[in-house]
Structure formats: structure tokens, C-alpha cells
ZATORKOL-607310 format. One record per residue (C-alpha): z, x, y. Coordinates in steps of 0.5 Angstrom, whole numbers, padded with zeros to 4 digits, always signed. Example, Ala and Ser with C-alpha at 12.3 -4.5 7.8 and 13.67 -1.06 7.14 Angstrom:
2
+0016+0025-0009;+0014+0027-0002;
//
This chain:
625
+0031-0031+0028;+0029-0023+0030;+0023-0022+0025;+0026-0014+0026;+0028-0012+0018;+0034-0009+0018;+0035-0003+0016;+0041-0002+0010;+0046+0002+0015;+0049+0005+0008;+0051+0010+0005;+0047+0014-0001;+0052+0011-0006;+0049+0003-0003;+0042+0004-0004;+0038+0004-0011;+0036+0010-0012;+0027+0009-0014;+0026+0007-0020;+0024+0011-0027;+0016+0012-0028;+0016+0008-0020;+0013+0011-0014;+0016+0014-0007;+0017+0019-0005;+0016+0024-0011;+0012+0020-0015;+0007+0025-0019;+0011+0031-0018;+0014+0035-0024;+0020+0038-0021;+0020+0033-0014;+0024+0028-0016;+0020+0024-0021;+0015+0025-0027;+0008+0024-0028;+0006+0017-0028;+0000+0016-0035;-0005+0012-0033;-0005+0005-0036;-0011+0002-0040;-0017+0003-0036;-0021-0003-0039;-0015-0008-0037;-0016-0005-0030;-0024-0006-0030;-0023-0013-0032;-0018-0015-0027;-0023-0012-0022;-0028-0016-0025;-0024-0022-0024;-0023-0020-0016;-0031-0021-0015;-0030-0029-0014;-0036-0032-0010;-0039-0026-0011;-0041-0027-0018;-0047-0031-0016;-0050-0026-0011;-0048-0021-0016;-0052-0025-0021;-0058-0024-0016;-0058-0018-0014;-0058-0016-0021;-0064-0020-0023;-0068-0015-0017;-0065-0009-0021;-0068-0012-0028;-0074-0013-0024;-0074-0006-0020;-0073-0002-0027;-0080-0008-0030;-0084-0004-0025;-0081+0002-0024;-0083+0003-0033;-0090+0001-0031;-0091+0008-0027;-0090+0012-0033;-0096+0007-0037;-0099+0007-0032;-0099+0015-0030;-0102+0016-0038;-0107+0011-0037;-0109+0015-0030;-0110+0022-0034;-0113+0018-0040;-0118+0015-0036;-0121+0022-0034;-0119+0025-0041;-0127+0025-0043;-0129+0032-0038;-0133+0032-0033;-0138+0026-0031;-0134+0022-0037;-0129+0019-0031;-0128+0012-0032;-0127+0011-0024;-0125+0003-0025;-0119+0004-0030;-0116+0011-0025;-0118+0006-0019;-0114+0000-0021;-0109+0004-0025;-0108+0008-0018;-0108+0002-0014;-0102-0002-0019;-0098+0005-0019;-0098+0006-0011;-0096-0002-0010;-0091-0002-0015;-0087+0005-0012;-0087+0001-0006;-0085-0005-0009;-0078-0001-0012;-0077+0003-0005;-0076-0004-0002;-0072-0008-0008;-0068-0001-0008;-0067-0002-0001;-0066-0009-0002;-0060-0007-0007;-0056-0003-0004;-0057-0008+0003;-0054-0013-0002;-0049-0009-0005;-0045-0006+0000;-0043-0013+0003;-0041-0016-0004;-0037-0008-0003;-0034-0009+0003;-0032-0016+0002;-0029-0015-0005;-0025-0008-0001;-0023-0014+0004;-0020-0019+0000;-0017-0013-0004;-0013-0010+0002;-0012-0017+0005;-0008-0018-0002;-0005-0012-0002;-0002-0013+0006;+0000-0020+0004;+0004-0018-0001;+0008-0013+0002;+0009-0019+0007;+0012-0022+0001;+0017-0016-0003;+0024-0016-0002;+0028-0011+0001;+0030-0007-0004;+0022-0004-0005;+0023-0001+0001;+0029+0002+0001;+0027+0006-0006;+0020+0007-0004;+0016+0012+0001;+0012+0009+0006;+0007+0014+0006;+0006+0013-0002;+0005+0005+0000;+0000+0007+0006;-0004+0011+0001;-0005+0005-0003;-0007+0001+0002;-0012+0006+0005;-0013+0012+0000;-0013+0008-0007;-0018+0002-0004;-0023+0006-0002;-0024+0009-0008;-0024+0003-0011;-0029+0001-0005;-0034+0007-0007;-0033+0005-0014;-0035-0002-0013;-0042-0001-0008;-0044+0006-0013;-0042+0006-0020;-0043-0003-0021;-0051-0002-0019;-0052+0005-0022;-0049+0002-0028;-0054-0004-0028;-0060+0000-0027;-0058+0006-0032;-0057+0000-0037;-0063-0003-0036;-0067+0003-0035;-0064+0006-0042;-0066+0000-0046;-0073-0001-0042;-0075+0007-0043;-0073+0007-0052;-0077+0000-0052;-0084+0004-0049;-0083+0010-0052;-0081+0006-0059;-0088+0002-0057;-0093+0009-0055;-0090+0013-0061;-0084+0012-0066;-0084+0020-0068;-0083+0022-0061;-0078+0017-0060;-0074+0020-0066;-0074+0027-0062;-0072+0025-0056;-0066+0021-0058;-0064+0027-0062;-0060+0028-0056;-0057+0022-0056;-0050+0024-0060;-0049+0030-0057;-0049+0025-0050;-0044+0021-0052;-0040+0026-0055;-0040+0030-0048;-0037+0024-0045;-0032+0022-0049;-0028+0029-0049;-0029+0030-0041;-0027+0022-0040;-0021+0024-0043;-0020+0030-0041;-0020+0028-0033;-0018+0021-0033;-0010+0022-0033;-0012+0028-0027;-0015+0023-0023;-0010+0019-0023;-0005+0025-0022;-0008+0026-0017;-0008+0020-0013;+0000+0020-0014;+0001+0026-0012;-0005+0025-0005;+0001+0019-0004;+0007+0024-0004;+0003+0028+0000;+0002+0022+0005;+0009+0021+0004;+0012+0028+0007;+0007+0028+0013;+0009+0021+0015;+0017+0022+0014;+0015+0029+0019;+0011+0025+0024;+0017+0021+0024;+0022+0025+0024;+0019+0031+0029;+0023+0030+0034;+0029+0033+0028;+0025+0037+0025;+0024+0040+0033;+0031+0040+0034;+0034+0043+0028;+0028+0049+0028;+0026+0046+0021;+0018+0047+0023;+0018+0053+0018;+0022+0048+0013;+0017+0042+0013;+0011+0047+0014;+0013+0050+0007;+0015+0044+0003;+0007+0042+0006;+0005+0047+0002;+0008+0046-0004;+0005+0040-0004;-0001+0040-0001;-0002+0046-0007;-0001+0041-0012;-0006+0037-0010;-0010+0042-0009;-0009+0045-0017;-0010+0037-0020;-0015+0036-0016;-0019+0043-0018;-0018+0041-0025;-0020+0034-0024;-0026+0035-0021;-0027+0043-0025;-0027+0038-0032;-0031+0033-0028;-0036+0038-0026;-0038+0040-0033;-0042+0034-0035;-0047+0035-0030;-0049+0042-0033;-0048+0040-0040;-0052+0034-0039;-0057+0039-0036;-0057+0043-0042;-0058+0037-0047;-0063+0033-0043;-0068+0039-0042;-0067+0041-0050;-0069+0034-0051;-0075+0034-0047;-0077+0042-0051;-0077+0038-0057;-0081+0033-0055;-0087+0037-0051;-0086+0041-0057;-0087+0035-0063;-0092+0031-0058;-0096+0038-0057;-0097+0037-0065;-0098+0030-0066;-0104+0031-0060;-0107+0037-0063;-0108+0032-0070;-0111+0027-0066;-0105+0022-0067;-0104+0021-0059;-0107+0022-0053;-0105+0027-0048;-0105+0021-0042;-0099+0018-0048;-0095+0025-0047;-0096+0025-0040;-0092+0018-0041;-0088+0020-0046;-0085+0026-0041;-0084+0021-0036;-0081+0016-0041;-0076+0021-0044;-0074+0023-0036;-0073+0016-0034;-0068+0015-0041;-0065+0022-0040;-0063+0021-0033;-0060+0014-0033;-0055+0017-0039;-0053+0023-0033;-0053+0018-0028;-0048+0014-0032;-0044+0020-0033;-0043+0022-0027;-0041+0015-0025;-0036+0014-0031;-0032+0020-0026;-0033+0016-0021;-0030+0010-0024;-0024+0014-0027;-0023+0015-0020;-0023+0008-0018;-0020+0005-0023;-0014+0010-0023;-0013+0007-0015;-0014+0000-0017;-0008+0001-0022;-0004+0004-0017;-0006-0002-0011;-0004-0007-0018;+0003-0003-0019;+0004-0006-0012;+0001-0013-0012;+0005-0014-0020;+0011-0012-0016;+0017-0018-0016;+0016-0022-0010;+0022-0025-0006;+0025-0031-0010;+0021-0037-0008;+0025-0043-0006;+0029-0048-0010;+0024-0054-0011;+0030-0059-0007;+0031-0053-0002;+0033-0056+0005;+0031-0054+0011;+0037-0052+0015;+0037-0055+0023;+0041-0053+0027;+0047-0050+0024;+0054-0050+0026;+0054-0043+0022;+0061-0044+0018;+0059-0038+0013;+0064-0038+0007;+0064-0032+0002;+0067-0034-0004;+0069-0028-0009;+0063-0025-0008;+0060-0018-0013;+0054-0014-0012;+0051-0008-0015;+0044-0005-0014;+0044-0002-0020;+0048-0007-0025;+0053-0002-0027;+0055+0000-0020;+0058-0005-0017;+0058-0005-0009;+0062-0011-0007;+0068-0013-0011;+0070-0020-0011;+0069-0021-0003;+0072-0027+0000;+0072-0029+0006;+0071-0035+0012;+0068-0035+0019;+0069-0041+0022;+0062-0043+0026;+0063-0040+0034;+0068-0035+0030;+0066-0027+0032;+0067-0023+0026;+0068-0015+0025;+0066-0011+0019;+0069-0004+0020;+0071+0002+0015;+0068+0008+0013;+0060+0009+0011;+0058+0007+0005;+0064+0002+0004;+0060-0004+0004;+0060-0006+0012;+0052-0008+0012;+0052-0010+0004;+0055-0016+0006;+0050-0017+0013;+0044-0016+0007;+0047-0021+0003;+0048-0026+0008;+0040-0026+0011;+0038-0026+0004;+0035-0020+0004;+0038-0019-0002;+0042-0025-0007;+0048-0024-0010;+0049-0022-0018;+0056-0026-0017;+0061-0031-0014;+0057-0035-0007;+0055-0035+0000;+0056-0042+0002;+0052-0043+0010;+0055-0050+0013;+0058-0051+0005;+0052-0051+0002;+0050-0044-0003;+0044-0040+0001;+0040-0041-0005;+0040-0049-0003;+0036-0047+0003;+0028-0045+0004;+0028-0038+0005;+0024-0038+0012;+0029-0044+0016;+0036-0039+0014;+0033-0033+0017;+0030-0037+0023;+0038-0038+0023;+0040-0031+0024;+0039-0026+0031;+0039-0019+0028;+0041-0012+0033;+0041-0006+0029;+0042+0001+0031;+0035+0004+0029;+0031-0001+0033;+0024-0002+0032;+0018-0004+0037;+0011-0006+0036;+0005-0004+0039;+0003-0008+0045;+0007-0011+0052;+0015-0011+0054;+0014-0018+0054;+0010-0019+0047;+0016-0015+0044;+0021-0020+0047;+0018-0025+0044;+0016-0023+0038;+0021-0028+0035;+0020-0034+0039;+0012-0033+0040;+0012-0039+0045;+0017-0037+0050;+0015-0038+0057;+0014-0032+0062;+0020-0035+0065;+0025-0035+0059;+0022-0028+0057;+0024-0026+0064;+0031-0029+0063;+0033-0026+0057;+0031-0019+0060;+0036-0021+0065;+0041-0023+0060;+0041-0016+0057;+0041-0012+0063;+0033-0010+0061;+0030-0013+0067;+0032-0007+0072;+0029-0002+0069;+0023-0006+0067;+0020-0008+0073;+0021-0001+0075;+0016+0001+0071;+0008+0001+0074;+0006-0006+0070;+0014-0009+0069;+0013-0013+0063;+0006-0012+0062;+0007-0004+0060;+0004-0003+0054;+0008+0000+0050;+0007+0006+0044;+0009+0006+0037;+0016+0005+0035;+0017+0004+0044;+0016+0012+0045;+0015+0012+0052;+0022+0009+0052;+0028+0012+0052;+0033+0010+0046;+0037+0006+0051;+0031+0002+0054;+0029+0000+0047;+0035-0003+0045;+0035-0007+0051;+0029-0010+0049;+0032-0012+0042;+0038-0014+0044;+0034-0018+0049;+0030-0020+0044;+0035-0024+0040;+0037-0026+0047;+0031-0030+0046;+0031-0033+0039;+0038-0036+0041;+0040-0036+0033;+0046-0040+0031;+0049-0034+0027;+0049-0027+0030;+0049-0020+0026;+0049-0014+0031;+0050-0008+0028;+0052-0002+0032;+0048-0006+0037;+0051-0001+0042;+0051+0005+0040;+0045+0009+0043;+0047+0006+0049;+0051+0010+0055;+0057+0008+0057;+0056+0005+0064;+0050+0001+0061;+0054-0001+0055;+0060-0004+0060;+0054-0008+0063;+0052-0011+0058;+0059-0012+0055;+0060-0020+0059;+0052-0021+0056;+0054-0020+0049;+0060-0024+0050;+0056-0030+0054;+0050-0030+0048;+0055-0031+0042;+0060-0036+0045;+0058-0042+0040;+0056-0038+0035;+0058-0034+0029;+0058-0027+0031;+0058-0022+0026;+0059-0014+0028;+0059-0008+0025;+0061-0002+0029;+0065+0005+0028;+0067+0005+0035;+0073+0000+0035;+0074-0001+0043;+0068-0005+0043;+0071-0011+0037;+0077-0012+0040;+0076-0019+0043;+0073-0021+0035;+0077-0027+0033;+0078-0023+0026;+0077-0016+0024;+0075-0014+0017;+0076-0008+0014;+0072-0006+0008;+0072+0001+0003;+0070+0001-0003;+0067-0006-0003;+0073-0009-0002;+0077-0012+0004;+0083-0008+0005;+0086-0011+0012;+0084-0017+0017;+0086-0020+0022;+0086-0021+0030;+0086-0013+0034;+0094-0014+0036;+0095-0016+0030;+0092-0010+0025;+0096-0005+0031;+0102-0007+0030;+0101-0008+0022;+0100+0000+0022;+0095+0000+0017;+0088+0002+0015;+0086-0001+0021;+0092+0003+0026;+0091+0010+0023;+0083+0009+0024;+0084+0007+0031;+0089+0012+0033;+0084+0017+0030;+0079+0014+0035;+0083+0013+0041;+0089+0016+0039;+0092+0020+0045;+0088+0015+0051;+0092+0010+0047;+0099+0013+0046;+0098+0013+0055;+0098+0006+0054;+0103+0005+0051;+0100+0003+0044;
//
């Protein structure tokens, strides 16, 4: 079939409405259509990133055997900086050169080894990054494959492209930064109490009076900037959101001169992002300076305490010397690991936001007999069938009906009434919650999901092309197509005329979305699409309408040749182009009103009558109608 997702042509009233506590448009903006989302349990998060490591388990275990023995040497220099100073304690012509030249030569080597392992770290590190980012994202795009339609319909789309970018680079920087300073701070910490434990207790005492107030620190900032970080990426998705919808729309936003309008909704948005960003970032800021604070209070008191215990001959000054470098390195890690802990809060808080989307329901998975349909005659049988995007409002009411295969069916009546409910039903995009659809007398939950939709060719009013060549789009549901079948299906849609008017005919490279075509080209190439894919069921939704009339004559007999043979479905508002349907169909409210044949419903002088006569009313009273 035509892999184009058809977008619902449907009234406010049909499409359900984006879900409370969910993401889109929104989402994150007090006042903007939604509240702020909470952050959810960060550890939970934590333990499924953990889960993401796989095959990079074992490399991770590596790498982390070099930061052991990186942080083992890098504790050696300060032991070895005090045997240095204590070699030459004695005073002049008192140097003990062997002790100083073998503590020199031990403590240059030893910095080169750490700068190389340090290296070494970071090289390893940022592949096992970059590859777990890799899997992440191609998880996440994997599963938008897989999301029903109505995720769409209730959500941004900008929202959505800043979880695939935004969000997983914040994990990405997380994962190649804070792992590595988590491990070497862990180590160094616990290496750092162990020496100075080792050269003097008392002193350990006064640099650990610290400690208490690090914690302490860290805990009141996590939870003060935790629920901002995570507000903040909600509210950098609305802001992606709103620029994309303008980008999309600025031919709109040109025409009706909204560009003031759309400039200020910028700005009301960018400003809130702005104010949660300064918050999280002003309250994230605070640990560094505090934890400044504490630790050159801590380093006082242990200048001061080693000052007395040297002058009473308890430690040497070389041990001092240690001890300082000792303290730092204690220190230091516990600032490092504080600031690291706003960077995972940011990570995590995009990790969550990447795992809302991939807990999201999946499309229903075939049943495990679901047949493959081969080749259908296309017999389509509606059987009092209901359906409501929302459970309590009901948008088709005990729908009934029956399509012959090679039988053209028209669905007209007012937007929202119900017209492409019945068309998102019949592809699946959506199951019914009451009564059955039946193709070739079989439920379409009997069928495998992928052989149904292979079944259907789909022209909607809104088409969408892909970047890369004409004949590329032409083929996108029948890959395989020869230049020749491609060639004539352009022919069967009154495309090939204006395309090989163009520099490369069939190779011109197209812009997104077909921008540099007109409207009236771009369907074309959809319908030739379809012409292509030679489905046995055909829905053409407004197929017509962005096309100028001439062209819309031409291709009239097209049309008619494609669905002989095949069931036809179509969905129009201007009723001259369904008069040849073998059954009209008219539907308000979720209900069928009126059907039958274009003679037939005239002369019953209905529903159907007043609405053509609203159309065509004078040209057809000419006519004798």
C-alpha cells in the first residue's frame, strides 16, 4: 500500500484530546494547555540506563580496572611529594640525594603514567557513550515506528524531535562524563581517607569535620534543582514544538500577517524556559562556591592542627606536605562528584522523558493465527460498528454497511460528522470498541497488521513527499518498481507531462515535504503513487481538491480506470466528483443518514439533495435537475 499515514481529516470533536500529566504541544507550561510534569524516581531511571550498557558491560568493567589503577598511582604522588620534602628536612649538606632522586624519578613517571591512563579513559569511554546514545536513539525512532495513530494525533511533533535529540544528548553527555568522574571520585575518596588514616589519624579527624556539611549541601540543591531540570526539558520540547509548527505553517503565518503573533508566542515561551533554566542552573550553581567554602575551611583546619602536631614532634612536615595533597584529593572528588550529580539530574531528567515515549502502548500485535491476506477481493462489511476516542464520547454510532468488492463508495457530510473515522477504522489505524469490520468475511483483527495495510492505497488531501528523487517517491510503496512501471504510473496520473519538463525529469531532487512543487504536482505524485502500489482497496480522501479543475478533468478517466476492480472508498466535499459512486453514504453524527446511488438520493430530496443543491444549485436547476 501507500506507506503515507493518513492524517485524521476530522473535526476538533474526533481527535482525542492530549492526555493529562502526557506530552505535546504544552506540555510543562502552567496556563499553556497542561501542567508541569513531576520528575519520576530518579534511581528507577538510573537502573534502566544501567540496563542500556549490555555488551559494554565487560569494556565498562575494563575501563574501570584503569581508573583503580590510574587513582593507586595518582595516591602515590602526594606520599611521594613528602618523602621528597622530607629527604632534604635535615638543612644544608643533610640531603639524602638517593631518597629525593629516587622519589623524584617514581613521581615524574608516575604522572606520565595517569596522563596516559587518563587518556586512555576518556578514548574508551566516549565509544561506550556514543554506542549506548546509538542504541538508545535507534530504540526510540524504532518505536515511533511501532506507535498507533492516535500518539500522534494528541501530541507535538516538535515535543517528540526533542526527545529523539535534545533529551538523548543529555543522556549521552551524562553517560561519557559523569560514569567516569563517578568512578574515579569514588575511588579517590575512599583511596585519599585510607592514606591519611595511614600518616595520621588526628589529622583525618579534622578533614573529615567537612564531611557532614557536603552531604548535607548536596542533598538540599538535588532537591531543590531536580524537579527544574526536568521542567526545563519540558518546556525546551513546547519550545521546539511551537518552532517547528511556525516553520511548517509560515506560508500561514505570512499570509494571515501573524508574524508579530507567532514572534510574541516565541517569546512567551522562550522566556519561560529562560526562568526555569536560570533557577535550575542559579540553585545549581550554589555548590560550587559553598562546596569552595567548605573545602578551604577544611584545608584551615588541617594546616592548623598539622602545624601543632609538628611543632610537638608528632609528624614531620614532608607528612603535612602529604596530608594538604591528601585532603585536596578527598575534597575535590566530593565537589566533583557534586557537580556531576546536576549534570546526571539533567540526564536523568531527559532519560525519563526518552523512556515515557518508549513505555508508550504499541500498536496491537497480531493475533497468534492471524492470516496473511493474499490477494483480496476486497468485500468490506461494516457491522454495527461504534467508536469514541475517548470512552464516553462516542464518535460512530451502530455503523452498518456493505461494500461489494470492485464497488465505489462515497462518504460525504459535514466536517467531524464522522467521514474519515470510518476510513482510520477500516486501515486499522485505529480498532473499533464496538461491533466489527469484516474484509473478504473475515474480522480484520484475523489478519497480520502489515498484509491489511498492504491492501490499501491511500490519497489524502494533505500529501507528503520525502526527500530524494520523483521516482523514489513514486515507488515508496512498491520499492521494487522497474523505471518503466514508475514511468507509467506517472503516465496514469497525468504526472509525467510536467516532470519531464523538469531539468532532471525523474531524477529531480525534491525538498522536504515536495517544496519545490506546487501543490497541484505533489498530488499527482501521490496519486501516481498509489497508481503504482495497485492495492485491491482504495481510499482517496479529497484526492482531488488541490488540484485545478482542468487538471482534475484529466485525470478523472485515471481515476475511474485505477478503481475498476477494486473497492473504492472516497471521501469528498465537493459532490460533482462522486457521482459515478455505485453508493453514496451520508454520515452526520456518526450515523449514516441517507445512502444510495446520485439519482437515486436527488430524487429522494433529502439530506443529500439539499447539500448538492447547496453546491450546485443554480448550474443544476439549468439542467433541469
Amino acid at each position: 500500500m501507500s506507506r503515507q499515514a493518513p492524517k485524521p481529516n476530522a473535526a476538533p470533536s474526533e481527535l482525542p484530546p492530549p492526555r493529562a500529566g502526557g506530552f505535546g504541544p504544552g506540555a510543562g507550561h502552567p496556563g499553556r494547555r497542561g501542567a508541569v510534569v513531576k520528575p519520576k524516581n530518579w534511581k528507577d531511571t538510573l537502573r534502566r540506563l544501567w540496563s542500556l550498557f549490555g555488551k559494554e558491560k565487560a569494556l565498562l568493567a575494563f575501563i574501570f580496572f584503569m581508573v583503580i589503577v590510574d587513582s593507586v598511582i595518582t595516591l602515590a604522588g602526594p606520599y611521594l611529594i613528602g618523602r621528597s620534602i622530607d629527604s632534604m628536612a635535615g638543612g644544608a649538606g643533610q640531603v639524602d640525594f638517593a631518597l629525593l632522586g629516587i622519589a623524584l624519578a617514581t613521581l615524574i613517571a608516575a604522572y606520565a603514567t595517569d596522563g596516559a591512563l587518563t587518556f586512555a579513559q576518556g578514548w574508551l569511554m566516549a565509544g561506550v557513550s556514543q554506542r549506548i546514545v546509538m542504541n538508545l536513539r535507534r530504540a526510540l525512532f524504532a518505536k515511533v515506528q511501532k506507535l498507533p495513530l492516535r500518539f500522534f494525533d494528541s501530541r507535538s511533533q516538535g515535543d517528540l524531535m526533542s526527545r529523539l535529540t535534545n533529551d538523548i544528548d543529555n543522556v549521552n553527555t551524562t553517560v561519557a562524563q559523569a560514569v567516569v568522574q563517578i568512578m574515579t571520585g569514588s575511588i579517590s575518596i575512599l583511596g585519599s581517607l585510607a592514606m591519611m588514616l595511614y600518616l595520621s589519624p588526628l589529622l583525618t579527624l579534622a578533614a573529615l569535620i567537612t564531611v557532614p556539611a557536603v552531604f548535607l549541601l548536596t542533598r538540599t540543591i538535588a532537591r531543590k534543582t531536580g524537579p527544574l531540570f526536568k521542567e526545563q526539558q519540558a518546556r525546551l520540547g513546547a519550545l521546539n514544538a511551537h518552532v517547528e509548527e511556525t516553520i511548517s505553517g509560515i506560508h500561514i503565518v505570512k499570509a494571515f500577517n501573524r508574524e508579530e503573533k507567532v514572534i510574541q508566542e516565541f517569546e512567551t515561551i522562550n522566556e519561560e524556559l529562560c526562568q526555569v533554566g536560570t533557577q535550575a542552573q542559579i540553585r545549581s550553581g550554589f555548590l560550587m562556591p559553598i562546596m569552595n567554602v567548605i573545602g578551604n575551611v577544611g584545608f584551615a583546619a588541617i594546616a592548623i592542627t598539622g602545624a601543632w602536631l609538628s611543632v610537638h614532634g608528632y609528624i614531620t612536615v614532608g607528612v603535612i606536605a602529604s596530608f594538604l595533597s591528601y585532603s585536596r584529593q578527598f575534597v575535590r572528588p566530593l565537589n566533583d562528584l557534586a557537580n556531576t550529580f546536576n549534570l546526571l539530574q539533567s540526564g536523568v531528567a531527559g532519560a525519563e522523558r526518552v523512556f515515557e515515549v518508549l513505555d508508550e502502548e504499541e500498536e496491537p500485535a497480531d493475533e497468534p493465527k492471524a492470516a496473511v491476506l493474499t490477494n483480496p477481493a476486497g468485500h468490506v462489511e461494516f457491522d454495527r460498528v461504534s467508536f469514541g476516542y475517548l470512552a464516553d464520547v462516542p464518535i460512530l454510532r451502530d455503523i452498518s454497511f456493505e461494500s461489494p468488492a470492485g464497488t465505489s463508495t462515497a462518504l460525504v457530510g459535514p466536517t467531524g460528522a464522522g467521514k474519515t473515522t470510518i476510513v482510520n477504522l477500516l486501515t486499522r489505524f485505529y480498532d473499533v470498541t464496538g461491533g466489527s469490520i469484516r474484509i473478504d468475511g473475515r474480522d480484520l483483527r484475523d489478519y497480520t497488521l502489515d498484509s491489511l495495510r498492504r491492501s490499501f492505497g491511500i490519497v489524502l488531501q494533505d500529501t507528503y513527499l520525502f526527500s530524494g528523487t520523483i521516482a523514489e517517491n513514486i515507488r515508496y510503496g512498491k520499492p521494487e518498481a522497474s523505471d518503466e512501471e514508475v514511468r507509467t504510473a506517472a503516465v496514469m496520473a497525468n504526472a509525467d507531462p510536467f516532470i519531464r519538463r523538469l531539468p532532471q525529469g525523474y531524477g529531480t531532487l525534491l525538498s522536504e515535504n515536495g517544496g519545490n512543487l506546487s501543490q497541484g504536482q505533489r498530488q499527482l505524485l501521490a496519486i501516481a503513487r498509489v497508481f503504482l502500489a495497485k492495492p485491491s482497496i482504495l481510499i482517496l480522501d479529497e484526492a482531488t481538491s488541490s488540484i485545478d479543475t482542468r487538471t482534475e478533468l484529466q485525470i478523472q478517466d485515471a481515476l475511474l480506470q485505477v478503481m475498476k476492480g477494486r473497492t473504492s472508498f472516497i471521501i469528498a466535499h465537493r459532490l460533482n466528483t462522486i457521482r459515478e459512486a455505485d453508493r453514496i453514504m451520508v454520515i452526520d453524527h456518526g450515523q449514516i443518514v441517507e445512502q444510495g446511488g446520485h439519482e437515486e438520493l436527488m430524487a429522494r430530496q433529502g439530506v443529500y439533495y439539499r447539500m448538492f443543491m447547496n453546491q450546485f444549485g443554480q448550474l443544476e436547476a439549468a439542467a433541469g435537475h
